[in-house]
C-alpha positions as CSV (number, residue, x, y, z in Angstrom):
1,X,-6.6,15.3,-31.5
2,X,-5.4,18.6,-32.4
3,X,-8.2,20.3,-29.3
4,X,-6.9,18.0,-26.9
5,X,-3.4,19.5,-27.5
6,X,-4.4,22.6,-26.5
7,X,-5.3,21.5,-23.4
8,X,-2.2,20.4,-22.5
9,X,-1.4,23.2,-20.8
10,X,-3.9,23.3,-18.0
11,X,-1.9,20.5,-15.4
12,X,1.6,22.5,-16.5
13,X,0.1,24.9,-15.0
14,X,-1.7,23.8,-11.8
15,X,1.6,21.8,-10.7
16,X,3.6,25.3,-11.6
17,X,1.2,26.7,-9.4
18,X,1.3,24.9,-6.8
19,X,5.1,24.6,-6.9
20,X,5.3,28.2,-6.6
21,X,3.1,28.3,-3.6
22,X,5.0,25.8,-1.7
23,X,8.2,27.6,-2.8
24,X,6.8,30.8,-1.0
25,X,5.8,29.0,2.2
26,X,9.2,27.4,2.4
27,X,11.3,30.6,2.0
28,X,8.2,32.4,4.4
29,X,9.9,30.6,7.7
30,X,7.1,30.0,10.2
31,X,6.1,26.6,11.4
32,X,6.5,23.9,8.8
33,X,3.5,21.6,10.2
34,X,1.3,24.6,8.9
35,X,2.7,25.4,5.4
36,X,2.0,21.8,4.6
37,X,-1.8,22.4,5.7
38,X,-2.1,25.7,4.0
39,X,0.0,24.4,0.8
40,X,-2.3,21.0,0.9
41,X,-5.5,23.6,1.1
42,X,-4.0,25.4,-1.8
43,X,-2.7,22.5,-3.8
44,X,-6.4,21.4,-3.8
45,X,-8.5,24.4,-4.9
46,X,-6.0,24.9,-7.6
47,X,-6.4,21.3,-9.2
48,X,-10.4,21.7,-8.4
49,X,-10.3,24.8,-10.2
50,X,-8.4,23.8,-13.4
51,X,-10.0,20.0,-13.3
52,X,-13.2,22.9,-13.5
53,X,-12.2,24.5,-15.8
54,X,-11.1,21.8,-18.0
55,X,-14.8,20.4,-18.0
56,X,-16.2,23.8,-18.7
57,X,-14.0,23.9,-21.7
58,X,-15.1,20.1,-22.9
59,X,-18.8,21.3,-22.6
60,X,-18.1,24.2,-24.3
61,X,-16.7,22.4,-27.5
62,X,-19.2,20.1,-27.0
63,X,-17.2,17.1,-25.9
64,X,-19.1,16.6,-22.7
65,X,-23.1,16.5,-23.2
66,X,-24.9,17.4,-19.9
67,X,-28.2,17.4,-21.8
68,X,-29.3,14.1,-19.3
69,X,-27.7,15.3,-16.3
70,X,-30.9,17.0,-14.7
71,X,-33.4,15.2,-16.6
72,X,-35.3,12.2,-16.5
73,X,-35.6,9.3,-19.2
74,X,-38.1,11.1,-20.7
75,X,-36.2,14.5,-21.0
76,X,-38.6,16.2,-19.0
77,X,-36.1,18.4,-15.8
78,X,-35.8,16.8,-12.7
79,X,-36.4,19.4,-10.0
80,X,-35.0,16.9,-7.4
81,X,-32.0,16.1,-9.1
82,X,-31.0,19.9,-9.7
83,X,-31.6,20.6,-6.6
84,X,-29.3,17.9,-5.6
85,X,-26.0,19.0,-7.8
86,X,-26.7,22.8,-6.5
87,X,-26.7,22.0,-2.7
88,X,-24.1,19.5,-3.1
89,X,-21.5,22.1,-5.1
90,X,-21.8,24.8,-2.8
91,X,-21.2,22.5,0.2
92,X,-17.9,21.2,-1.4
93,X,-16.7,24.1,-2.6
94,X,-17.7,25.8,0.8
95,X,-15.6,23.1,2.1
96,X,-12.5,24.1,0.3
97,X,-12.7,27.7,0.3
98,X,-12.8,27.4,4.7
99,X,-10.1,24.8,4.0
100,X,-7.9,27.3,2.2
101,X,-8.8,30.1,4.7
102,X,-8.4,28.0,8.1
103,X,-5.6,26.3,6.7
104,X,-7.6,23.5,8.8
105,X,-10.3,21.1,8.3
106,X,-12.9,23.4,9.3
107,X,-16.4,21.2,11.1
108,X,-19.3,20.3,8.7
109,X,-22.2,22.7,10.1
110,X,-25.1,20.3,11.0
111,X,-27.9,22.5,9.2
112,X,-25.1,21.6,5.9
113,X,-25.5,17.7,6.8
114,X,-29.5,18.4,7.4
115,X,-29.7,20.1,3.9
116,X,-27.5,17.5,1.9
117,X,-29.8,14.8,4.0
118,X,-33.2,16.6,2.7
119,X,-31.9,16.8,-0.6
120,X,-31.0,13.4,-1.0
121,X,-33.9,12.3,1.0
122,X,-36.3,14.3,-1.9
123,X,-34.2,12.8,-5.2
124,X,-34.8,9.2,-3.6
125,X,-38.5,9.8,-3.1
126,X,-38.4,11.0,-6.2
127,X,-36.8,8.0,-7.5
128,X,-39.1,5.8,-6.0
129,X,-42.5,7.7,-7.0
130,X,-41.0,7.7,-10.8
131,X,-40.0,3.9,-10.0
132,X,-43.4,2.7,-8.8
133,X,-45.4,4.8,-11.5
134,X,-43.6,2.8,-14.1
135,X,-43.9,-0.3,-12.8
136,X,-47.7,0.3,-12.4
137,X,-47.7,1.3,-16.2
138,X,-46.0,-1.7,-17.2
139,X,-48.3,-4.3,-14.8
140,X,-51.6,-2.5,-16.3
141,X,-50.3,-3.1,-19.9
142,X,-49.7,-6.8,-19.1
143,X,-53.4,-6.8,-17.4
144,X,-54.9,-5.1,-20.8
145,X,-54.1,-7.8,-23.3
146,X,-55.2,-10.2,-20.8
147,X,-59.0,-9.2,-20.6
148,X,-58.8,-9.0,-24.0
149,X,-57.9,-12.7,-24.6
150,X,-60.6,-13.3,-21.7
151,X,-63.2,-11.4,-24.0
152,X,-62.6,-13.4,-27.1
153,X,-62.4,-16.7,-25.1
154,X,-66.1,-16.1,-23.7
């Protein structure tokens, strides 16, 4: 109980944050339609980054076990599922950094939607080959015991 005290600090400090950056924006002048972009853009990477670095600090005391997150049942590493997490990261965080930059919602690059879709595309493959291996293990178990009952029966 006494760890998760500690922690108490990170949200006091995102919302101080973020108070602080609308404060300068209002006191800046300017057009308010646009501080309440550029303060929304802001308010958002700061509570990514501290919701961030609150998990990093969870895995870290060991809190959070990401020992299964890239692997399979059999704790082999799933290629397809790394890849996955990767492309998907750096497209939202690519996201939010041109949000904070633009102070707009800045336009998805297709070859960004091709890559997420070919990622995706290779986990679910994946997924099905791993899917369709096991079921064929688990029919040609049944079928084993099977011809052996035939045997003894003849």
């Amino acid at each position: 109980m006494n760890e998760d005290k500690r922690l108490d600090w990170i949200p006091v400090v995102s919302l101080g944050l973020a108070v602080a950056v609308a404060l300068l924006l209002y006191f800046n002048g300017g057009d308010p339609m646009q501080h309440l972009k550029v303060l929304a853009a802001y308010v958002a990477l700061i509570l990514v980054f501290f919701f961030g670095l609150m998990i990093l600090v969870a895995m870290v005391r060991g809190r959070i076990d990401l020992s299964k997150l890239i692997s399979e049942q059999d704790g082999t590493a799933s290629i397809s599922r790394f890849q996955l997490l990767i492309f998907t990261l750096v497209i939202a965080l690519s996201m939010i950094f041109m949000l904070a930059s633009t102070s707009s919602f800045p336009e998805l690059p297709n070859q960004a939607l091709i890559l997420l879709g070919i990622s995706a595309s290779t986990y679910g493959v994946s997924k099905g080959i791993q899917k369709s291996a096991e079921m064929a293990q688990s029919q040609g178990s049944k079928d084993k015991p099977e011809d052996k009952a035939d045997a003894k029966g003849a």
